[in-house]
C-alpha positions as CSV (number, residue, x, y, z in Angstrom):
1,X,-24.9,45.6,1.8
2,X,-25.7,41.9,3.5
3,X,-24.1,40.7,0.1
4,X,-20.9,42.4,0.7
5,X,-21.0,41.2,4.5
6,X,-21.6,37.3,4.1
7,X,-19.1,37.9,1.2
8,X,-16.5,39.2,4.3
9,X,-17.7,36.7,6.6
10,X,-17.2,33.6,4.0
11,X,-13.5,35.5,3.0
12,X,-12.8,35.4,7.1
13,X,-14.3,32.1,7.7
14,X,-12.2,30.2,4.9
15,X,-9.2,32.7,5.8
16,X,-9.1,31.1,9.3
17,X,-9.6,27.3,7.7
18,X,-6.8,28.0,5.6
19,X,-4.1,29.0,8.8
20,X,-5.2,26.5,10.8
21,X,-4.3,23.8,8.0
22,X,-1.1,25.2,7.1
23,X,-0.2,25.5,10.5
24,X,-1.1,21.9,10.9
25,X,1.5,21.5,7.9
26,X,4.0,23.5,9.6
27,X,4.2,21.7,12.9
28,X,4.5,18.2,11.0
29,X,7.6,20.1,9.3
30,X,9.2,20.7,12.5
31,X,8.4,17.7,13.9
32,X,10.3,16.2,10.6
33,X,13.0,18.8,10.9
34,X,13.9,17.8,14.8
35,X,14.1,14.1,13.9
36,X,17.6,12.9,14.3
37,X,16.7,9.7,12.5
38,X,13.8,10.0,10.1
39,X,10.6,7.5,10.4
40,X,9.0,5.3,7.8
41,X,6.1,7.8,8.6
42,X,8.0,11.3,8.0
43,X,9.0,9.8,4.7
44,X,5.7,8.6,3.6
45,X,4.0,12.1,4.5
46,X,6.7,13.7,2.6
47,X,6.4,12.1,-0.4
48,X,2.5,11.7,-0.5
49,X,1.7,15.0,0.5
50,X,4.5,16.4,-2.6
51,X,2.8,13.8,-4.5
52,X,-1.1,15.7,-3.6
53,X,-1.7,11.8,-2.5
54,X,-2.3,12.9,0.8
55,X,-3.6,16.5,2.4
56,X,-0.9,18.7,4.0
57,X,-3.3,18.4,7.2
58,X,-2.8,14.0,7.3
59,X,-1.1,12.4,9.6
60,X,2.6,10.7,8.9
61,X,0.3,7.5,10.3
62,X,-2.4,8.4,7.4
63,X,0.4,8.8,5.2
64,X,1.5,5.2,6.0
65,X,-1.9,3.7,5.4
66,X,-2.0,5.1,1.9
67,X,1.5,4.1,1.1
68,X,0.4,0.2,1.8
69,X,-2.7,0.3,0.5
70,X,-1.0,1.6,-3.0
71,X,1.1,-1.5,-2.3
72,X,4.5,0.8,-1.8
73,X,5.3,0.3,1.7
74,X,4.7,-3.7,3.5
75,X,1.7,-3.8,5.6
76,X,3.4,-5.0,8.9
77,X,6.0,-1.6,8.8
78,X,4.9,1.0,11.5
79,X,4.7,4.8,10.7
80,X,7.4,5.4,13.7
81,X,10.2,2.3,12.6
82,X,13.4,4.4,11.0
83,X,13.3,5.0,7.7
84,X,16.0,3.7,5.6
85,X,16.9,5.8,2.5
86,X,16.0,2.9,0.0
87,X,12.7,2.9,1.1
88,X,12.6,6.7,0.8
89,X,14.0,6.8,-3.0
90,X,12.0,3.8,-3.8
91,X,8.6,5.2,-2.4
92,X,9.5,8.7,-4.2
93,X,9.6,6.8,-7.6
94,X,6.7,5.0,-7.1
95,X,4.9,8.4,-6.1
96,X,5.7,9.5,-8.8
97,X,6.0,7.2,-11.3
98,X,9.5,7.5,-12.4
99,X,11.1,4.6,-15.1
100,X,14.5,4.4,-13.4
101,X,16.9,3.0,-15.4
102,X,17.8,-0.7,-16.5
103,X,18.4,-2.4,-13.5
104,X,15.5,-0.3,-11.7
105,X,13.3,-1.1,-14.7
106,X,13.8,-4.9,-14.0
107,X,14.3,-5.1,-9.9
108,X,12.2,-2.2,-8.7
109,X,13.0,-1.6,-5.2
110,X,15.0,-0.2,-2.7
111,X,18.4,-1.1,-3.5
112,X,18.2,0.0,-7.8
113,X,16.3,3.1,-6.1
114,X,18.8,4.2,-4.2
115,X,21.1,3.5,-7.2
116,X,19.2,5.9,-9.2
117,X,19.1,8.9,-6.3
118,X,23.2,8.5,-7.0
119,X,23.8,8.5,-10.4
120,X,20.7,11.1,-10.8
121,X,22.1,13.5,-7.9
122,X,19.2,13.2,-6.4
123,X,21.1,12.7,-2.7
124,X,24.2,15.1,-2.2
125,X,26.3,12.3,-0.7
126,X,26.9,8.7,-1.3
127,X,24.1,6.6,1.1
128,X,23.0,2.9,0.9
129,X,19.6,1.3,0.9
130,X,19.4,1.1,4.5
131,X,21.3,4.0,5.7
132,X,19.0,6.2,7.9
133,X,19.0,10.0,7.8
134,X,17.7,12.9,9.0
135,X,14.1,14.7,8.7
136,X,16.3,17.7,7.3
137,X,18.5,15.4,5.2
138,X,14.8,13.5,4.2
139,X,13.5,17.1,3.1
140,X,16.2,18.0,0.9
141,X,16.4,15.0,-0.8
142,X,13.1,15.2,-1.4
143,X,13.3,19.2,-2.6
144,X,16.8,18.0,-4.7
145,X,14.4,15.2,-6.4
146,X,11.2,17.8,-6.7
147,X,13.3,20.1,-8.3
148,X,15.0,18.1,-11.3
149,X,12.0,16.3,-12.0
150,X,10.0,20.1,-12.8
151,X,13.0,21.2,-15.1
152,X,13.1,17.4,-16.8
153,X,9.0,18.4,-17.1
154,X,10.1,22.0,-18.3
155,X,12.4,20.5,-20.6
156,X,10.3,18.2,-22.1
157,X,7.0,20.9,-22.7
158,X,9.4,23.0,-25.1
């Protein structure tokens, strides 16, 4: 019987951890999904947090420090300057580690990057390196890119 309650109380105890992280997650989300302009920080927690390099409970700022400690963002960028997509496509690949093609393969950075988004279809519309965007555009984007990179994984396991 004092099993079966320190069982419950453990199953409550990391029940309650578990909420308060995810809702943690889910007010970064909105705070991403009210941006009218997208930050260097939004983008970084995006893509580090799909990429399991940072928790879902981190800060955008934390998110940042990772990025330029990897060597993928430049050290004097802040967390709140506006993210240009470039930098967004470009921090994506390096996340997670995609080849690009020819020109990417030789220049990486943000310009072949965004390049690649286009011809990939990774962006539903036409943007340039240093268009900015929106936290919803940054998210769906991001899902668009997360998506085709499980089915080329899918496709490639068969």
């Amino acid at each position: 019987m004092a099993n079966r309650r320190r069982l419950v109380l453990v199953f409550a105890l990391l029940l309650v951890v578990t909420l308060g992280a995810a809702a943690q997650s889910n007010e970064i989300i909105d705070q991403i999904l009210a941006q009218d302009v997208a930050t260097v920080g939004s983008a970084a927690y995006v893509a580090l947090s799909a990429g399991e390099l940072v928790n879902d409970d981190s800060s955008p700022q934390k998110a940042v420090e990772v990025a330029i400690q990897a060597g993928w963002l430049d050290p004097a960028i802040s967390a709140d300057d506006p993210a240009g997509f470039g930098r967004l496509a470009h921090l994506l690949m390096q996340v997670f580690e995609v080849k690009g093609g020819l020109m990417y393969r030789i220049f990486p950075g943000p310009r072949y990057a965004t390049r690649e988004f286009t011809y990939s279809g990774w962006s539903p519309i036409r943007v340039g390196p240093a268009d900015q965007f929106s936290g919803s555009f940054l998210l769906s984007v991001t899902g668009i890119f997360l998506e085709d990179l499980h089915r080329l994984e899918q496709g490639a396991n068969r």
